[in-house]
N, C-alpha and C positions, 0 to 999 in steps of 0.2 A: 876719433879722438875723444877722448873723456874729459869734461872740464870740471869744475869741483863746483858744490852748489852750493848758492847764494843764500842757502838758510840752513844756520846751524839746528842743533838736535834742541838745542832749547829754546828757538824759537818758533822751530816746528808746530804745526799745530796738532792737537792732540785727537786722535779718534780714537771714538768707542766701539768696539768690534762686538758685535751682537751674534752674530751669528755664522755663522761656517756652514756653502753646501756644497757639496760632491753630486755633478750632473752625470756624472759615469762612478760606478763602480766598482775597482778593481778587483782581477778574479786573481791572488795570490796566494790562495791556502787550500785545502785539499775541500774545502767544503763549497767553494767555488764563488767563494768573493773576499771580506776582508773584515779585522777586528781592528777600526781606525782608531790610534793614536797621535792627539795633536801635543805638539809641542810651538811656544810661543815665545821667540827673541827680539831683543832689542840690541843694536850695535852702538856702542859709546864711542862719541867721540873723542872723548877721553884719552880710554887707552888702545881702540880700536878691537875690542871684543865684543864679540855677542855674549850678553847675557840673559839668559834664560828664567821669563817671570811668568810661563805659565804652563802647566803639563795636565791635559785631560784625564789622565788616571789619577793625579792627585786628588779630584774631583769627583770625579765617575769612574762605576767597574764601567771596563770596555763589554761591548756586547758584539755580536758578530752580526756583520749586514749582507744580505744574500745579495748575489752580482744580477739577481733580474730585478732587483730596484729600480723604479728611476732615478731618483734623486735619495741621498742622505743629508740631514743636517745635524750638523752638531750648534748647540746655542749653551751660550757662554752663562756659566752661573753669576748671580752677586749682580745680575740686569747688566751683566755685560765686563770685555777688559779693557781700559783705557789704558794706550801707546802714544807714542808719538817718535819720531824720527823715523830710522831706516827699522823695518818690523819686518822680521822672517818668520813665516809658518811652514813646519813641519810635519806631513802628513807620513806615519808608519803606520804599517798593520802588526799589530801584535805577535813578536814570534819570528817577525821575520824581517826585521828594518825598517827603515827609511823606503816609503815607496817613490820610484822617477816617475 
């Protein structure tokens, strides 16, 4: 059972997301890993929408990461993006969706 939590979005406290890593790399495209696309939302409690304050291609070309990587990182330009409440990140590969 779900209860509803005791701190609204604007009491929330605020974090600053530095940096983003991928300890696996997905092999989704014919080259045998992935062209990562973040997308960065925020849910209002408001009107109960995500809205949408950050997209890595707005930012960066995407580049393609081979799947024998270990690790990838993406690091957030501008020293980073301040959020705060309920934050959803969106990891796609280019070309081909939303990866699960």
């Amino acid at each position: 059972q779900h209860g509803t939590c005791p701190v609204s979005e604007l009491e929330a406290p605020a974090l600053l997301l530095l940096k983003l890593r991928l300890h696996t790399i997905p092999k989704v495209n014919k080259l045998g890993g992935c062209t990562p696309l973040l997308t960065v939302g925020v849910k209002s409690e408001h009107d109960l929408e995500e809205h949408t304050v950050f997209r890595s291609s707005d930012h960066d070309k995407p580049s393609h990461v081979d799947a024998n990587q270990p690790t990838w990182d993406y690091v957030f330009p501008d020293g980073g993006l301040r959020v705060a409440g309920d934050v959803h990140v969106t990891l796609a590969s280019e070309g081909t969706g939303h990866l699960k």
